[in-house]
Biotite code that builds the C-alpha atoms (Angstrom):
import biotite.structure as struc

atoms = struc.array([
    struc.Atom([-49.281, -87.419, 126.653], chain_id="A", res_id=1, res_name="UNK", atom_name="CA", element="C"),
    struc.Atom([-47.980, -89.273, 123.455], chain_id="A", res_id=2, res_name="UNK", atom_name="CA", element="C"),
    struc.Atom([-45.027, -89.330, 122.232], chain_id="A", res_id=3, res_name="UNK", atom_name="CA", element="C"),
    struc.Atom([-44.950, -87.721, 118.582], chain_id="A", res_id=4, res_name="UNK", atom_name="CA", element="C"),
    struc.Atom([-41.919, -88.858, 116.473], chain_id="A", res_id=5, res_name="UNK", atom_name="CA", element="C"),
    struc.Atom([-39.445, -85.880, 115.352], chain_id="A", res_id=6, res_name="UNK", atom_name="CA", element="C"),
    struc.Atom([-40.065, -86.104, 111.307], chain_id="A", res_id=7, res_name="UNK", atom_name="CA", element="C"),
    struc.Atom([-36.013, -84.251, 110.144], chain_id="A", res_id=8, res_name="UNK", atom_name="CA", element="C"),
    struc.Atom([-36.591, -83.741, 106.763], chain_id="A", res_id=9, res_name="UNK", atom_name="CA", element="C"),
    struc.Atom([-34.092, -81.830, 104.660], chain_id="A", res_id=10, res_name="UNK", atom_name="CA", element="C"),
    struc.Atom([-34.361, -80.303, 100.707], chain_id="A", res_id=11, res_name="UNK", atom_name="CA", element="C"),
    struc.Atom([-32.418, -81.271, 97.743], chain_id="A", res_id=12, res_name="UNK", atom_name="CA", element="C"),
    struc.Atom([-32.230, -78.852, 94.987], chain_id="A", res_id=13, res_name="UNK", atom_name="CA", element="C"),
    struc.Atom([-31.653, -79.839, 91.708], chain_id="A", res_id=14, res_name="UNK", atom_name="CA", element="C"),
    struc.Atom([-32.555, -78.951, 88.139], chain_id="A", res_id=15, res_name="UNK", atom_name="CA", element="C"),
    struc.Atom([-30.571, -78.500, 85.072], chain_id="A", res_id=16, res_name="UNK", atom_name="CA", element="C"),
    struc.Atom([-28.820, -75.520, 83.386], chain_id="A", res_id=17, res_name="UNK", atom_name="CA", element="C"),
    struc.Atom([-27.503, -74.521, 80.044], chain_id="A", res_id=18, res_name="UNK", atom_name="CA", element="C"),
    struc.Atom([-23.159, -73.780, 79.909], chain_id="A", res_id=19, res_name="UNK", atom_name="CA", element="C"),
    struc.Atom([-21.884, -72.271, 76.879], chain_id="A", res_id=20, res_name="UNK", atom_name="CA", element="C"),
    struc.Atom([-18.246, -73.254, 76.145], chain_id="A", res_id=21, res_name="UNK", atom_name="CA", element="C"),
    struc.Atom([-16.164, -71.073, 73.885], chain_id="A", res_id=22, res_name="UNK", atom_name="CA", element="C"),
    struc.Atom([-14.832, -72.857, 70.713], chain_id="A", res_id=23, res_name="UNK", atom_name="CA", element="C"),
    struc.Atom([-11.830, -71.159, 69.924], chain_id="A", res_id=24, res_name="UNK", atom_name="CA", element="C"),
    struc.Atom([-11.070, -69.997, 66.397], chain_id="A", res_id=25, res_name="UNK", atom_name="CA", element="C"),
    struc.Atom([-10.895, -66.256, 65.115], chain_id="A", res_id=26, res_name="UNK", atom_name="CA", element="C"),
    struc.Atom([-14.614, -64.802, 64.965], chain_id="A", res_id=27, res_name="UNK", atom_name="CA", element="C"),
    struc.Atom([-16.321, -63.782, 62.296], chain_id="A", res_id=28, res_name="UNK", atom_name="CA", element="C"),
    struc.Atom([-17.224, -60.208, 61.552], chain_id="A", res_id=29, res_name="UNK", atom_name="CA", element="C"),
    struc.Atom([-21.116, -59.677, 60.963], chain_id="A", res_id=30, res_name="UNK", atom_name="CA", element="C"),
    struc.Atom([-24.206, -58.071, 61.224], chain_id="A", res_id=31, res_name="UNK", atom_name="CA", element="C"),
    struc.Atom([-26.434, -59.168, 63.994], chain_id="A", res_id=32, res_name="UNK", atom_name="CA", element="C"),
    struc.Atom([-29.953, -59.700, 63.117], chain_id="A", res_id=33, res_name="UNK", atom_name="CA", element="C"),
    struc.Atom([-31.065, -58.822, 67.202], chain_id="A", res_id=34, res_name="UNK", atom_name="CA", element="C"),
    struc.Atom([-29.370, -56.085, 67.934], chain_id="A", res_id=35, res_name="UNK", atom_name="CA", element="C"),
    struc.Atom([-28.557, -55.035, 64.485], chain_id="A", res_id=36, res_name="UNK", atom_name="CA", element="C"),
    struc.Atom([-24.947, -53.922, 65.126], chain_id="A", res_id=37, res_name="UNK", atom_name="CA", element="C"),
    struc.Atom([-21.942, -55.454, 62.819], chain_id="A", res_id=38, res_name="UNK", atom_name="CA", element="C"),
    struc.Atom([-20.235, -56.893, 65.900], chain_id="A", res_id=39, res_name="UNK", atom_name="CA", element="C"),
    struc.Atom([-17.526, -60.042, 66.479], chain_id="A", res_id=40, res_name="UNK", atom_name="CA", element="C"),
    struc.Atom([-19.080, -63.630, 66.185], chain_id="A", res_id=41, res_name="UNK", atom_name="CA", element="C"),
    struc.Atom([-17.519, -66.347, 68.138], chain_id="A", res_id=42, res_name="UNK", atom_name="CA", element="C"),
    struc.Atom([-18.486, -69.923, 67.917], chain_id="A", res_id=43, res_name="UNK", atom_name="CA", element="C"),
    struc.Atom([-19.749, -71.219, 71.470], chain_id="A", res_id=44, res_name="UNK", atom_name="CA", element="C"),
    struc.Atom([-20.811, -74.823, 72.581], chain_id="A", res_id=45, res_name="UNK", atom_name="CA", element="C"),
    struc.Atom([-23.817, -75.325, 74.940], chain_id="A", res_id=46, res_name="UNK", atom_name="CA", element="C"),
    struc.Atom([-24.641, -78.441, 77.067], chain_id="A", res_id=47, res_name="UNK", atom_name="CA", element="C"),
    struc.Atom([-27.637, -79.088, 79.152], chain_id="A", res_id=48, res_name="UNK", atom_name="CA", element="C"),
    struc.Atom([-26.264, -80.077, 82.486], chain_id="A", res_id=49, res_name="UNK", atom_name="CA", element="C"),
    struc.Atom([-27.699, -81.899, 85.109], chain_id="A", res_id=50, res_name="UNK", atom_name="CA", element="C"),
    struc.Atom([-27.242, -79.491, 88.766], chain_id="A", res_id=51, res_name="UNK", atom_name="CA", element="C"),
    struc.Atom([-26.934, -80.078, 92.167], chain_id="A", res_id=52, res_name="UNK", atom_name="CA", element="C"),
    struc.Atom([-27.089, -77.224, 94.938], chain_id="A", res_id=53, res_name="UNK", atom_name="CA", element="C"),
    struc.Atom([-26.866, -75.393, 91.876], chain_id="A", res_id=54, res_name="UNK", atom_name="CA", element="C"),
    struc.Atom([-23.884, -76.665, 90.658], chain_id="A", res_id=55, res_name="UNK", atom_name="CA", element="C"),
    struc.Atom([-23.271, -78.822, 87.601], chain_id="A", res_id=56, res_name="UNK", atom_name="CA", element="C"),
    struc.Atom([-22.985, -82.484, 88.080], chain_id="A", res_id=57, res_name="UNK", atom_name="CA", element="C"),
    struc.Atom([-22.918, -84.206, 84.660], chain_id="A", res_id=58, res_name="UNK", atom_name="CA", element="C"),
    struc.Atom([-24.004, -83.547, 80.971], chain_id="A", res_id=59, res_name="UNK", atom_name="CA", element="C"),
    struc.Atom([-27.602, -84.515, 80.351], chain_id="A", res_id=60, res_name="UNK", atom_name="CA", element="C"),
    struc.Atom([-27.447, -83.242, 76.288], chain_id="A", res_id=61, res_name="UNK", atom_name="CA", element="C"),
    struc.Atom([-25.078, -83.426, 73.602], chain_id="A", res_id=62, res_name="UNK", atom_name="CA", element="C"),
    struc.Atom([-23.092, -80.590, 72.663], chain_id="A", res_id=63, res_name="UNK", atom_name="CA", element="C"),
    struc.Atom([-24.992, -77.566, 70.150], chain_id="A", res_id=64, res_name="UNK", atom_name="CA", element="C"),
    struc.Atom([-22.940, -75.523, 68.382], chain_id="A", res_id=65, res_name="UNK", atom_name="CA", element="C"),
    struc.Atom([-24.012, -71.936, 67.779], chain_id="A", res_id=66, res_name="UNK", atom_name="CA", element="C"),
    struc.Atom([-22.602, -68.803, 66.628], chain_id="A", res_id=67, res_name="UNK", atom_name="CA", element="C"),
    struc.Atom([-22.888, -65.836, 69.665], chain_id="A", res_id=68, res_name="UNK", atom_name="CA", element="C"),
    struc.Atom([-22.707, -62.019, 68.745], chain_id="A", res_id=69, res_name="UNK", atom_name="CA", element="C"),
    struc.Atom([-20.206, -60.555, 70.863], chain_id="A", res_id=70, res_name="UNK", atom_name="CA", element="C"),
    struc.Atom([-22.285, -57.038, 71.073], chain_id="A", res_id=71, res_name="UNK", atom_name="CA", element="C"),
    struc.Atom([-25.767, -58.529, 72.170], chain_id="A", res_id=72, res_name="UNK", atom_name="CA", element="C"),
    struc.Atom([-24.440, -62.121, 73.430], chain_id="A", res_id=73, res_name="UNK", atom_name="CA", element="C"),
    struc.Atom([-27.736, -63.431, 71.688], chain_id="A", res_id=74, res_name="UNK", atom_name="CA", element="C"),
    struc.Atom([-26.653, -66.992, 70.353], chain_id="A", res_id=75, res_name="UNK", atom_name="CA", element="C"),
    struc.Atom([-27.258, -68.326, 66.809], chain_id="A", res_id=76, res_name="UNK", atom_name="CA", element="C"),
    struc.Atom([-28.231, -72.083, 65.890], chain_id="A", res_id=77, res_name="UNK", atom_name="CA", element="C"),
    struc.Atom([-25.295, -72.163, 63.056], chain_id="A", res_id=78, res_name="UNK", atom_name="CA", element="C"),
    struc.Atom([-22.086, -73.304, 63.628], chain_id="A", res_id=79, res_name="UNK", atom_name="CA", element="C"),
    struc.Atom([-19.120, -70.287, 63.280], chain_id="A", res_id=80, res_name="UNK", atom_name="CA", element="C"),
    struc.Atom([-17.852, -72.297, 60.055], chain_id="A", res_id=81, res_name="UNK", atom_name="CA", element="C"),
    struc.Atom([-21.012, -72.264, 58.714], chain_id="A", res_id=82, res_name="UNK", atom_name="CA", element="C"),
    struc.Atom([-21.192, -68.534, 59.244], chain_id="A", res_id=83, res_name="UNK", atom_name="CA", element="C"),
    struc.Atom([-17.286, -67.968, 58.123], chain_id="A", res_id=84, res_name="UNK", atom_name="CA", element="C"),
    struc.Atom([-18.663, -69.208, 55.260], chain_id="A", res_id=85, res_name="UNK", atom_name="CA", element="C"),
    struc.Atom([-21.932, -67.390, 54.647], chain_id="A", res_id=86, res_name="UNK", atom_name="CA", element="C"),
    struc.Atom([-19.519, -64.614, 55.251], chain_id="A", res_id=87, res_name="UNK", atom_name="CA", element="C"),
    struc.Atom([-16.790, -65.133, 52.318], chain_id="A", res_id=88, res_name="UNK", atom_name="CA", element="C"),
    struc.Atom([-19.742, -65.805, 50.081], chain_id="A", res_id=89, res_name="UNK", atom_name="CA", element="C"),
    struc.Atom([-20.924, -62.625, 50.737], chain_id="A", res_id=90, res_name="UNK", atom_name="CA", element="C"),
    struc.Atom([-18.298, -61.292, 50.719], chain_id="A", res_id=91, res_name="UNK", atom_name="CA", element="C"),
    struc.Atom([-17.140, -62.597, 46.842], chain_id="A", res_id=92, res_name="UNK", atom_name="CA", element="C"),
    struc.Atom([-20.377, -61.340, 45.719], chain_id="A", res_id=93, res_name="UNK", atom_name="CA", element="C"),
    struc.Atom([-20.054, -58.531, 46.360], chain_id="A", res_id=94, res_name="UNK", atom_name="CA", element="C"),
    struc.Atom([-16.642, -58.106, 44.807], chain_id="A", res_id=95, res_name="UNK", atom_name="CA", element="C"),
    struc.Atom([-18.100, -59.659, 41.903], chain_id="A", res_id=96, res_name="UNK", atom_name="CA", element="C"),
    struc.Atom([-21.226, -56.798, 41.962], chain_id="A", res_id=97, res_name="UNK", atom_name="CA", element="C"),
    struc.Atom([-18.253, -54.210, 42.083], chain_id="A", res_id=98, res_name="UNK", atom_name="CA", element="C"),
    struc.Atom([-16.409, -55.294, 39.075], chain_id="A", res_id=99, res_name="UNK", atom_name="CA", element="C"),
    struc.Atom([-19.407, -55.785, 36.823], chain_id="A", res_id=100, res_name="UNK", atom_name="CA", element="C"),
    struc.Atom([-20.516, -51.905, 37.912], chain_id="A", res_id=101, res_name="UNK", atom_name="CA", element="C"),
    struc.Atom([-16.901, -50.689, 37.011], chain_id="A", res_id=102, res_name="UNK", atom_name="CA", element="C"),
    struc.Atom([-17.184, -52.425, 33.918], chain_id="A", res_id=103, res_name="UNK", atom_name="CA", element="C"),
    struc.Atom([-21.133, -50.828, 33.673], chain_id="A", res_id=104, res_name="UNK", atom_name="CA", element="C"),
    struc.Atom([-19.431, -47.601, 34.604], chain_id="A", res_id=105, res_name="UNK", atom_name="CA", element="C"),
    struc.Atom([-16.196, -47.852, 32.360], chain_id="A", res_id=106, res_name="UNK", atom_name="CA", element="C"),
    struc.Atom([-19.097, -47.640, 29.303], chain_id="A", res_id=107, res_name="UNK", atom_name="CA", element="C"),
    struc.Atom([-20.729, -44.780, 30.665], chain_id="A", res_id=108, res_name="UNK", atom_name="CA", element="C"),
    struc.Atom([-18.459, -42.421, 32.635], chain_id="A", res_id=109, res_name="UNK", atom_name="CA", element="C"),
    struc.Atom([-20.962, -40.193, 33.555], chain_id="A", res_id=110, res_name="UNK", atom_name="CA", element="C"),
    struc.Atom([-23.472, -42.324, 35.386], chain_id="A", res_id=111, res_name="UNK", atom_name="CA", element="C"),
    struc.Atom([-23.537, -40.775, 38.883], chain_id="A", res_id=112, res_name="UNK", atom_name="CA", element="C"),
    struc.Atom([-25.966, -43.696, 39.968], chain_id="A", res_id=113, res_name="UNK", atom_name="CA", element="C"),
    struc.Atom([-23.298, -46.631, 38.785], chain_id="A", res_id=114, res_name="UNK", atom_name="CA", element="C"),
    struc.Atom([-20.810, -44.687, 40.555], chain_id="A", res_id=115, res_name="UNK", atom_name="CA", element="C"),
    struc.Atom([-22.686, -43.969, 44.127], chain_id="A", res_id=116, res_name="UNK", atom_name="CA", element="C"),
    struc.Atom([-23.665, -47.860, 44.042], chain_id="A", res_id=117, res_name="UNK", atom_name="CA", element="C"),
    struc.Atom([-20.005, -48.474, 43.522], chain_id="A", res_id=118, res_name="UNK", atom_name="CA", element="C"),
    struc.Atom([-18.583, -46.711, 46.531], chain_id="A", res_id=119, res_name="UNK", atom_name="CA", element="C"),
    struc.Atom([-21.653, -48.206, 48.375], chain_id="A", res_id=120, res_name="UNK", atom_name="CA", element="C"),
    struc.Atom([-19.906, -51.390, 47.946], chain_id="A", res_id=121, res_name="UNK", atom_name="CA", element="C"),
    struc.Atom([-16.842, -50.746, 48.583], chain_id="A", res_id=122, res_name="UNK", atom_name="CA", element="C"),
    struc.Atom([-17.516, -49.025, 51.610], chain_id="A", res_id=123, res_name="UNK", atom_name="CA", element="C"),
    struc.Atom([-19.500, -51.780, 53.104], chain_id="A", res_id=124, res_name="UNK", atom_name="CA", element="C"),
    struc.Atom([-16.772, -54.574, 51.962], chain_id="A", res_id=125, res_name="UNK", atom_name="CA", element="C"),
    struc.Atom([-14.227, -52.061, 54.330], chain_id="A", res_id=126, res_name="UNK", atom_name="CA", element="C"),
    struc.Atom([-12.484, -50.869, 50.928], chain_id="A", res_id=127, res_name="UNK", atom_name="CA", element="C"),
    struc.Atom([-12.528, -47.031, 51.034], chain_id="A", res_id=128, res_name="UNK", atom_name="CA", element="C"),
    struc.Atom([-9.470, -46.752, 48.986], chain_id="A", res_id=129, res_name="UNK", atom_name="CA", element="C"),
    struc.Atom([-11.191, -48.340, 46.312], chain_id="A", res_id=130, res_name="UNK", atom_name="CA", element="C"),
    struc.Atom([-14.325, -46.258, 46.368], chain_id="A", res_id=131, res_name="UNK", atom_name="CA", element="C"),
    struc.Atom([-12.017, -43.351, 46.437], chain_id="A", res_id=132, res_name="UNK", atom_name="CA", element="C"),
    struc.Atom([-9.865, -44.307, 43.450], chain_id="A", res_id=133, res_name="UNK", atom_name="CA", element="C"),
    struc.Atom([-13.167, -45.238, 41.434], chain_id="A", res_id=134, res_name="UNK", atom_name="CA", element="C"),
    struc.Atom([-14.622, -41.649, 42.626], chain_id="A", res_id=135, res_name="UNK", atom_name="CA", element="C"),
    struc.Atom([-11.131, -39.801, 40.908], chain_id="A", res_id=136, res_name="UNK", atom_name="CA", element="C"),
    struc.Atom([-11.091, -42.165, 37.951], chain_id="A", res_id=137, res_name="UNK", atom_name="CA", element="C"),
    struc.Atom([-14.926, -41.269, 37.310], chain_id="A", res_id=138, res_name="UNK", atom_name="CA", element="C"),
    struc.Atom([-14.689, -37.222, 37.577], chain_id="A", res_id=139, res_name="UNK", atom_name="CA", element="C"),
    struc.Atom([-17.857, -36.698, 35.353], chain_id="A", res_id=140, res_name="UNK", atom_name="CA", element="C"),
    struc.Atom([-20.044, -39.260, 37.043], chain_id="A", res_id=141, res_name="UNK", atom_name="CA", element="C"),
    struc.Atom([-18.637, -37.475, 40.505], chain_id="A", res_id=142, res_name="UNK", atom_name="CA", element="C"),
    struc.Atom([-18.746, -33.963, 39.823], chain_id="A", res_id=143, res_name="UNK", atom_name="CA", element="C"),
    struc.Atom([-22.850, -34.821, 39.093], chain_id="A", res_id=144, res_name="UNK", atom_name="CA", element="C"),
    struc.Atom([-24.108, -36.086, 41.846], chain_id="A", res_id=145, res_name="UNK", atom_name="CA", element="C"),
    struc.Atom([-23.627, -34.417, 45.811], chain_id="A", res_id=146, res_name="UNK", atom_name="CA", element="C"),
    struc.Atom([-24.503, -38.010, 47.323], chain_id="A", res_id=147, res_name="UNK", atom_name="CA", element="C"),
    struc.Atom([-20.974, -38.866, 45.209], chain_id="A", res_id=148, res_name="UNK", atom_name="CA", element="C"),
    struc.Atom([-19.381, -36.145, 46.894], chain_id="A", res_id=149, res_name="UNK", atom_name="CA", element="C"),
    struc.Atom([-20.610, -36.588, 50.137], chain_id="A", res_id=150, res_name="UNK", atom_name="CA", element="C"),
    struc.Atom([-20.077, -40.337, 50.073], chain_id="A", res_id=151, res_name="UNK", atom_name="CA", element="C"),
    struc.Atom([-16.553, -39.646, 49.050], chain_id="A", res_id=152, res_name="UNK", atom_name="CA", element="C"),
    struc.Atom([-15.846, -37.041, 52.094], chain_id="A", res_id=153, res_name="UNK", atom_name="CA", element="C"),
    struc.Atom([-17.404, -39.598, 54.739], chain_id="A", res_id=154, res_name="UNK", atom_name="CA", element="C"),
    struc.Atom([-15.308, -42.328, 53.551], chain_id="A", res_id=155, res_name="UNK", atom_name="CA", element="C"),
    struc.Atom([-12.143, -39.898, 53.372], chain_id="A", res_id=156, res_name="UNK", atom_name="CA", element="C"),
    struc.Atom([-12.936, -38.792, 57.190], chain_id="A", res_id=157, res_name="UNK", atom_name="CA", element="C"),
    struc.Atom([-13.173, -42.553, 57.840], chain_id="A", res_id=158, res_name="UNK", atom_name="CA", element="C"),
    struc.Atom([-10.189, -44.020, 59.465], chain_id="A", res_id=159, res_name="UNK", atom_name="CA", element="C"),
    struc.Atom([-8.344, -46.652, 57.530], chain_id="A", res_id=160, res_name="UNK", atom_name="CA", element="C"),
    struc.Atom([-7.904, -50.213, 59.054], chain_id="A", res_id=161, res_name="UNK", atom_name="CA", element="C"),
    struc.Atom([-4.432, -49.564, 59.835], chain_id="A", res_id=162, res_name="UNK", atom_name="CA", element="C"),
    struc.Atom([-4.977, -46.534, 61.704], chain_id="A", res_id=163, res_name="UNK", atom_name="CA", element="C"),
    struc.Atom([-7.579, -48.529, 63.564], chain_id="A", res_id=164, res_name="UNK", atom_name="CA", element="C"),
    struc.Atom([-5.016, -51.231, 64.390], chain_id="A", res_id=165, res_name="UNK", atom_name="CA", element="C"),
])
């Protein structure tokens, strides 16, 4: 009978896989356009590395920086500073939409609709104080419209920021 060789053969596995890398840095409150909650952004670095047994070996891709929501982890191709400032830019325009309707509304004291877009904006820019103190200094405008008055009592029920704290 022949002899048949022993053929030992043995696997490597290797592929590659994607590490994300915190930046550092304070995140960036936002609204997330996946899961649609405003939710913590934190800036995040991801490499393509080169693996092993599964386990990462060496970098085969430069560095991509990307903005990741902390609610829905879903990462963003724009850098955290590019999103801080998307963010302030916001941010001053809408503090620049809120003076020009107090100035709207300072010239006609009764319009409920100036007044309810008002405390809209302050109530989305976190400034309930301000949408209250517009809501007393406009009684008329107040006193004519429930969505005014309703506005006003959600805000009121709404903890401040340094009861949150």
């Amino acid at each position: 009978m022949p002899h048949r060789p022993e053929h030992r053969g043995f696997i490597i596995l290797f592929g590659t896989r994607q590490i994300r890398s915190g930046e550092g840095g304070p995140p960036v409150e936002t609204g997330c356009p996946n899961c649609g909650t405003t939710a913590p952004f934190i800036g995040k670095n991801i490499r393509t590395w080169f693996t092993l047994f599964f386990i990462p070996v060496f970098p085969i891709s430069g560095g991509q920086r990307v903005s990741e929501c902390t609610h829905c982890h879903t990462a963003f191709n724009l850098p955290i500073e590019q999103l801080r400032g998307a963010s302030a830019n916001s941010g001053q325009h809408q503090y620049q939409e809120a003076i020009a309707l107090y100035n709207r509304l300072r010239e006609n004291p009764t319009d409920a609709v100036l007044l309810f877009q008002l405390m809209q904006i302050y109530a989305a820019m976190g400034e309930g104080d301000q949408a209250v103190s517009a809501a007393r200094h406009f009684p008329e405008a107040l006193a004519a419209s429930s969505q005014c008055r309703e506005l006003l009592a959600r805000i009121e029920a709404a903890p401040s920021p340094a009861q949150q704290a």
